[in-house]
C-alpha positions in Angstrom: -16.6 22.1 -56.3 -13.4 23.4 -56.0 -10.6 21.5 -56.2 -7.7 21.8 -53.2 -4.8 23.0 -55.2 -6.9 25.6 -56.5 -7.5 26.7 -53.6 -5.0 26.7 -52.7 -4.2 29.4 -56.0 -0.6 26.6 -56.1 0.5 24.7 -59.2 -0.1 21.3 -58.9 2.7 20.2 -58.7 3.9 22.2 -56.4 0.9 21.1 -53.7 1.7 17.3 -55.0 5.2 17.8 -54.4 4.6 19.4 -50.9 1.8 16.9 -50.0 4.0 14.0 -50.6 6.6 15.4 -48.7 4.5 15.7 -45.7 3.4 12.1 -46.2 7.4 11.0 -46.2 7.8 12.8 -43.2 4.7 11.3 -41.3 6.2 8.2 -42.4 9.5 9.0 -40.8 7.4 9.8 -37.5 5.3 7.2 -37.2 7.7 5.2 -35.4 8.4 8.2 -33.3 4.8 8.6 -32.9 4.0 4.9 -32.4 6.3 5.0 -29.4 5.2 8.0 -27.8 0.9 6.8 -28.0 2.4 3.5 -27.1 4.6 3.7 -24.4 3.7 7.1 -21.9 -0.2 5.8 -21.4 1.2 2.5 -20.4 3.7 4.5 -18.3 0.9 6.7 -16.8 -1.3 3.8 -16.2 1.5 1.7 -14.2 2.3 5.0 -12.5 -1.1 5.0 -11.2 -2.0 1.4 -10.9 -1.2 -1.0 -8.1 -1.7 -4.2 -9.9 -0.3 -6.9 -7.6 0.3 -7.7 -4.0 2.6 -5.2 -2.5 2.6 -3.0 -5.5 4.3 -2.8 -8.8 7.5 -4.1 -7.5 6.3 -6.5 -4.8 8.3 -4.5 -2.3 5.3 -2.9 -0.1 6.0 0.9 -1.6 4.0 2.9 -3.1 6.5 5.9 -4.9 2.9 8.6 -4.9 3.8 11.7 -3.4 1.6 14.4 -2.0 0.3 12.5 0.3 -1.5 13.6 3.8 1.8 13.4 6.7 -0.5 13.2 9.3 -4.3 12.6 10.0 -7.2 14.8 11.3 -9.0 13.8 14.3 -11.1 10.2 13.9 -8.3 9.8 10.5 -8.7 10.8 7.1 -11.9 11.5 4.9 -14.0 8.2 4.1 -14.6 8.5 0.6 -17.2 5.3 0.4 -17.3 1.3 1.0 -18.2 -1.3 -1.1 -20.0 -4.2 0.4 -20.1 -7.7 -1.3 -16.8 -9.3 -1.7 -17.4 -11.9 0.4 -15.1 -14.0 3.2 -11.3 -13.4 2.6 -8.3 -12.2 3.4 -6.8 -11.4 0.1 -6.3 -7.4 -0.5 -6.9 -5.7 -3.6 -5.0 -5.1 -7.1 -5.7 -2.1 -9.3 -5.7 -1.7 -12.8 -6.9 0.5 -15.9 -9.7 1.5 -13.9 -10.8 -2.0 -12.4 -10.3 -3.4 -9.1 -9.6 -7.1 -8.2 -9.8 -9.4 -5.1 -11.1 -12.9 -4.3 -13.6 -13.6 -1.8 -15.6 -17.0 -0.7 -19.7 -15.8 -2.0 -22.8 -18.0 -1.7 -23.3 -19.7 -4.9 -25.5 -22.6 -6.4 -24.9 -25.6 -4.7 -23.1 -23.4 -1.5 -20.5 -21.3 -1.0 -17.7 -21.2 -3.4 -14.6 -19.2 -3.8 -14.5 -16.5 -6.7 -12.5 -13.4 -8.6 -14.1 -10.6 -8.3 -14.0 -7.4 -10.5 -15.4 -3.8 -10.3 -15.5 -0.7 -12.2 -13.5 1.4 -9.4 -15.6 4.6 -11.0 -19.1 3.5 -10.5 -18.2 0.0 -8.2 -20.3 -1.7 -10.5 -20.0 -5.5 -10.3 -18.1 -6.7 -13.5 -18.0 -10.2 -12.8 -17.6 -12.8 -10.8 -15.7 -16.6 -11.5 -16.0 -19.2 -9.6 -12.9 -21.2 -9.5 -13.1 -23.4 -6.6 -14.2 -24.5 -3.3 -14.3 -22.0 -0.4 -11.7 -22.1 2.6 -13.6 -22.2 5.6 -10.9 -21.0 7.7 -11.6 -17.1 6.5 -11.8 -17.3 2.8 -8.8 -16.6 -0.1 -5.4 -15.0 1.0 -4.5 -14.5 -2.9 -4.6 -10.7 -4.1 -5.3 -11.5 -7.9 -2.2 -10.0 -10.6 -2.8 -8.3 -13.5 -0.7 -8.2 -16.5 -2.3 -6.7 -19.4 -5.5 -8.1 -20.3 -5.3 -11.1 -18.2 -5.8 -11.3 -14.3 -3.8 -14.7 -12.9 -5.2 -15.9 -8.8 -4.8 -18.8 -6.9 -7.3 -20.2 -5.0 -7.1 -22.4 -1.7 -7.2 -25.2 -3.5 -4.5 -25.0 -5.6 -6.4 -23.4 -8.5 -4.5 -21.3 -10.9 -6.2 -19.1 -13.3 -5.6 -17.2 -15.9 -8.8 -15.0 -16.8 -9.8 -12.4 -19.3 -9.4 -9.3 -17.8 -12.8 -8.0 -19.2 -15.4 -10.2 -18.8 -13.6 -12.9 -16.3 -13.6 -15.6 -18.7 -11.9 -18.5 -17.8 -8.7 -18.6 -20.5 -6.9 -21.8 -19.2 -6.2 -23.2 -15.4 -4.0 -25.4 -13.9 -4.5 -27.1 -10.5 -1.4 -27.5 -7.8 -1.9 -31.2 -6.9 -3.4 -32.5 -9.7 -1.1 -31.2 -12.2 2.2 -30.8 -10.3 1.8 -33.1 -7.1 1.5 -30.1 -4.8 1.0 -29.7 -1.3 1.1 -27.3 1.2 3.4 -27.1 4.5 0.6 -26.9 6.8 -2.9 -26.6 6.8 -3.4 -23.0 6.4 -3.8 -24.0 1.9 -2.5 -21.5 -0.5 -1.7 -18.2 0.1 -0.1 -17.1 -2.8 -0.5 -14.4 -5.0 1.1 -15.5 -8.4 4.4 -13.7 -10.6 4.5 -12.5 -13.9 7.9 -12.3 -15.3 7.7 -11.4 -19.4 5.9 -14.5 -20.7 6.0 -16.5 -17.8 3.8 -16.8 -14.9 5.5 -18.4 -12.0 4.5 -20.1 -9.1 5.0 -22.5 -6.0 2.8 -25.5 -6.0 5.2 -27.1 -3.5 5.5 -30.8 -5.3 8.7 -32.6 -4.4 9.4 -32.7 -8.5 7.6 -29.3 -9.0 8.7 -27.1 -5.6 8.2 -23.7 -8.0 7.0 -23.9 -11.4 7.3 -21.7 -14.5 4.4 -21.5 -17.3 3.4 -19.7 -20.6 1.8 -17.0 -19.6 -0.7 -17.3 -22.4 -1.3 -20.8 -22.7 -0.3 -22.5 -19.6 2.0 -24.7 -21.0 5.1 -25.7 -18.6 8.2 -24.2 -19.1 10.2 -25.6 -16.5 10.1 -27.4 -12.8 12.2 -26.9 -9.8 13.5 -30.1 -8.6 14.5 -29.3 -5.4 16.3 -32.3 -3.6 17.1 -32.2 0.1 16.7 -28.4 1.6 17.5 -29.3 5.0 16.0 -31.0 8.3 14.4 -28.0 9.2 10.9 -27.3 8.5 8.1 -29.6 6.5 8.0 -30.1 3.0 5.6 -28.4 0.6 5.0 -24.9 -0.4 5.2 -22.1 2.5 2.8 -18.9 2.5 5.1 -16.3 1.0 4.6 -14.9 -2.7 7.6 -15.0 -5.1 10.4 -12.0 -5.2 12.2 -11.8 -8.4 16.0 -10.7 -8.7 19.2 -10.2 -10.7 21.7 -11.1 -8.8 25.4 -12.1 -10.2 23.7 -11.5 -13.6 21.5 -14.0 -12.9 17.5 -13.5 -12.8 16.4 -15.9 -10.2 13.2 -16.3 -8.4 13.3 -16.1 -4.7 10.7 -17.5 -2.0 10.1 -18.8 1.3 8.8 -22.8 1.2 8.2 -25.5 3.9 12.0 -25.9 3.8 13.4 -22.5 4.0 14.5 -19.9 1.4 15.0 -20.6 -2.4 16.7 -19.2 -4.9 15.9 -20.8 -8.4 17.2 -19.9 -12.2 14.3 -17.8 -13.6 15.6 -19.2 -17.4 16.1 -23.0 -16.2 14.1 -23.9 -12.8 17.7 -25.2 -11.3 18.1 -24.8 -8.1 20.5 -22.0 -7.0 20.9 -21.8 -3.2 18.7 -22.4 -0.4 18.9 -21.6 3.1 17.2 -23.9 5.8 18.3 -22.1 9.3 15.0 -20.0 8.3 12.2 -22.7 8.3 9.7 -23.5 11.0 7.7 -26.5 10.6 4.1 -24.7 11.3 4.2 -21.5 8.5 6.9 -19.4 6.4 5.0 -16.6 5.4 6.6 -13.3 5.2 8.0 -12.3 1.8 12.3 -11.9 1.1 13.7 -8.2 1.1 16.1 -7.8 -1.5 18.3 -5.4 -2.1 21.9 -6.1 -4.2 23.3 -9.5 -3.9 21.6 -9.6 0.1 18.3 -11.1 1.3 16.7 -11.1 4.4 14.5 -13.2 5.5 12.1 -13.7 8.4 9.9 -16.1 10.3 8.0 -16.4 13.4 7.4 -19.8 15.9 10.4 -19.3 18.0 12.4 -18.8 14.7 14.0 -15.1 13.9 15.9 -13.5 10.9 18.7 -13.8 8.8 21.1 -11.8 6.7 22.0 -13.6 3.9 24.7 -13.0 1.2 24.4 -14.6 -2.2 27.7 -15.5 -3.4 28.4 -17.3 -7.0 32.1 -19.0 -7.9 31.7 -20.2 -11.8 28.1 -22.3 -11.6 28.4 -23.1 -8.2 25.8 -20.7 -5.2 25.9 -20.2 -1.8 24.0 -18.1 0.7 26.2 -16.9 3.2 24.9 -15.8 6.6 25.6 -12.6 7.4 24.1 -12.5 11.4 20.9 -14.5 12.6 19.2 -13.0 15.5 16.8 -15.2 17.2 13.0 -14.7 17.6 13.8 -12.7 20.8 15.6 -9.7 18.4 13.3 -10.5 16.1 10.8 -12.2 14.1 7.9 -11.3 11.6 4.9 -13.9 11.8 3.0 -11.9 8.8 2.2 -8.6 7.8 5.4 -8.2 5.4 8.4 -5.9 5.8 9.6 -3.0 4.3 13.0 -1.7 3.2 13.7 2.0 3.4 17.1 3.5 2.6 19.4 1.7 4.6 16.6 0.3 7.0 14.4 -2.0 7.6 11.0 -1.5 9.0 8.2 -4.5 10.1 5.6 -5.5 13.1 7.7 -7.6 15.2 7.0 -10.9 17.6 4.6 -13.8 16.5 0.7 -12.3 17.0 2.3 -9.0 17.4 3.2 -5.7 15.5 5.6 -4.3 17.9 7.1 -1.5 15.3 10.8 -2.1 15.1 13.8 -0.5 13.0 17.1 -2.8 12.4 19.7 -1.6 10.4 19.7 -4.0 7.2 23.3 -4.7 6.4 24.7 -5.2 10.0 21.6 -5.7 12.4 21.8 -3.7 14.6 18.4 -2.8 16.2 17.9 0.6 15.9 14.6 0.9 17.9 11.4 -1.2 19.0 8.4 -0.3 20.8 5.3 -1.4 22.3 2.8 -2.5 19.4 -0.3 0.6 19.2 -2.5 -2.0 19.2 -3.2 -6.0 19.1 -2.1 -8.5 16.6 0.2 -8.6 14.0 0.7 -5.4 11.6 0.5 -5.3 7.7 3.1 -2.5 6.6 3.2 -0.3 3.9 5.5 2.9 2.9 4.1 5.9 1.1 5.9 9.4 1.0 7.8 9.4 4.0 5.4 7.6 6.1 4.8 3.8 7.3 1.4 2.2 7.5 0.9 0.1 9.9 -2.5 -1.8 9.8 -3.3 -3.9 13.1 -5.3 -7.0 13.3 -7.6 -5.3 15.6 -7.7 -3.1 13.9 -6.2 0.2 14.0 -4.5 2.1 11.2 -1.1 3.7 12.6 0.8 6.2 10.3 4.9 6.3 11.5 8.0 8.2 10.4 10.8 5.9 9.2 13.0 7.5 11.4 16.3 5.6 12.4 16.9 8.0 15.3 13.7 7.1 17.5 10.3 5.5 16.9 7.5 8.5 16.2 4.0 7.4 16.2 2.2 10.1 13.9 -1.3 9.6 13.8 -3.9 6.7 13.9 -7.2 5.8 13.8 -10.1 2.7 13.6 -11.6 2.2 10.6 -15.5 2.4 10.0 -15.7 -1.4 9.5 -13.5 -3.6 11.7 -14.9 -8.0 11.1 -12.6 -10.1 12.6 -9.0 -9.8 12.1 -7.5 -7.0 9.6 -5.6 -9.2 7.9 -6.0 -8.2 3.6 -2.7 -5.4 3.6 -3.4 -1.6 3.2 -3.4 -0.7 -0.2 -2.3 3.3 -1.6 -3.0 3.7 -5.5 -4.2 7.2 -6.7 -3.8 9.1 -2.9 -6.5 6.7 -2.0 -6.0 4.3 1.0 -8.0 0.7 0.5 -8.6 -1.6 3.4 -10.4 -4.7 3.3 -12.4 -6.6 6.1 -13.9 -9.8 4.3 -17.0 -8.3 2.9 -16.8 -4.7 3.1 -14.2 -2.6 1.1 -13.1 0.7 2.7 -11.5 3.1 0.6 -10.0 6.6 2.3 -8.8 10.0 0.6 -4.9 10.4 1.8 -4.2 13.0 -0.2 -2.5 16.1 0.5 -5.0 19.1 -0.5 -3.4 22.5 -0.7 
């Protein structure tokens, strides 16, 4: 057998010399290297990935381009449906090629409520948890997050869960009243879908010494409580039905949310208090999530309530939120179905039980446009590449320019599968378009083709 340096017809010193050089300089790399296996895959994968409610930012965009401007006749392509999810309202999250909702299934001993997850190749069943009793009032409202290798949901009940992304093993769980004296504002039960926020996991059991809570991420340990105090007359106390909006703001991360008694604004690092505002609360439901953008936050809710501007102001350690205009429920109001921020405008379904498409101007409130709903019910919206999707409860899908000049309706259609109201919120991840109703999951092909 030859030996390399001969071979290589080098003295061996020579190929030593040169081989240990290399070595050196892979050494030098691997950092490099490290960095670059490390971080673009992660970067692809969140690029593609849609792994929480209202997307990787919580804002209800999706930044995919390429994406089909209007529909064909009847609306785009169905791809295929998945059946078996069970009762619920919760929508989907997407991530490293698995998909994840709750749903309320038949089980041993009756229904029960359960995180689901599939292979979104083959929509092969991973696995199923149960975590708690079912909500007989149309099933989970919590889309599941995803952080890694661990999936966090809430259930009805109060049941927070951390799982193992990979089989659905149960890692640790907490429960809302038990563990934090929580309740809910109404009788609706949770609705949340959780935060992650580096190591912590954050969320709003709604207990008068526990109003938002921060934990380890990994072990569940408590990191801090919110102590509210008195928010106000307005409203009922407990946790509302809005998910948690993180935000620098000042130079201060805070976590901001709708509860029983308004809008919050907490200390991400301590739990204090910051601001709240209670003009906003109703006493039945406070649902829709804050829009943020700078050191403003609208907010919106619906039974004869409105909207409201508001401008966080700090002076040394003391907060304020500053009311920049209120317009009553007549102007406007969202009852659920989210809003989104585009440019300099604000976009939403507006009156309680209604989708009316409107357009207000989101620093001075000016309405811009509103028009007749295109169909009944409230309307779940999304942005994608220049266009809004509005989703109906009866219903109908409605694609719309977000167009400050004048409301234009671009296309629409009905879904195959339409059970009861259309609650679960369009989903876009990968130029597919995912809709829920309860147990079927439809999934459409939006994507431009050349």
């Amino acid at each position: 057998m030859m030996l390399p340096w001969r071979q290589m017809a080098v003295p061996r010193s020579a190929y030593t010399a040169r081989v240990v050089g290399r070595l050196l300089g892979l050494v030098f790399l691997l950092p490099f290297i490290g960095a670059v296996i490390g971080v673009l895959p992660d970067r692809v994968a969140r690029g593609e990935d849609w792994p929480q409610f209202h997307g990787p930012n919580r804002d209800n965009i999706c930044t995919e381009t390429g994406l089909l401007q209007e529909w064909p006749e009847g609306g785009p392509k169905l791809l295929w449906t998945l059946e078996g999810l069970g009762r619920g309202y919760s929508t989907v999250s997407i991530s490293q090629g698995r998909l994840y909702t709750m749903g309320d299934r038949p089980a041993e001993g009756g229904e029960a409520q359960f995180v689901l997850a599939y292979d979104l190749a083959t929509r092969k069943e991973l696995w199923a948890t149960r975590i708690g009793p079912p909500h007989r009032d149309g099933g989970p409202r919590c889309t599941p997050t995803v952080d890694g290798d661990r999936v966090y949901a809430i259930g009805t009940d109060g049941d927070l869960v951390c799982l193992d992304a990979a089989t659905g093993r149960i890692v640790w769980r907490k429960n809302f009243g038990r563990d934090f004296g929580g309740k809910m504002m109404s009788v609706w039960r949770y609705s949340e879908s959780p935060l992650v926020d580096g190591e912590k996991l954050v969320c709003t059991p709604g207990g008068k010494d526990a109003l938002l809570v921060a934990l380890d991420k990994k072990t569940g340990e408590t990191i801090w409580r919110c102590q509210p105090g008195d928010l106000g007359p307005r409203g009922a106390d407990g946790a509302g039905y809005a998910s948690i909006m993180p935000a620098e703001i000042h130079g201060v991360r805070q976590y901001i949310t709708l509860v029983g008694r308004g809008a919050v604004g907490v200390d991400a690092a301590t739990g204090k208090l910051l601001w709240n505002y209670n003009r906003i609360a109703n006493n039945v439901a406070n649902i829709s999530n804050p829009v943020i953008r700078g050191e403003y936050v609208f907010v919106s809710t619906a039974y004869r309530t409105g909207c409201a501007l508001l401008r966080i102001k700090r002076d040394g350690e003391n907060w304020s939120a500053e009311e920049v205009y209120f317009h009553d429920a007549n102007t406007f109001s969202n009852h659920h179905g989210g809003m989104v921020l585009v440019g300099d405008y604000l976009y939403a379904g507006d009156g309680q039980n209604r989708g009316a498409p409107i357009c207000i101007e989101f620093l001075t409130g000016k309405v811009m446009w509103k028009e007749q709903p295109v169909d009944r019910g409230s309307a779940a919206v999304l942005y994608a590449d220049n266009r809004l999707y509005f989703r109906y409860e009866a219903g109908t899908v409605a694609l719309i320019a977000p167009d400050p000049k004048g409301f234009r309706l671009i296309s629409q259609f009905r879904p195959a599968v339409v059970d009861g109201p259309a609650w679960p919120h369009p989903v876009i991840c990968d130029g597919k378009l995912y809709l829920r109703a309860h147990n079927v999951l439809m999934c459409y092909d939006v994507k431009n083709k050349p």
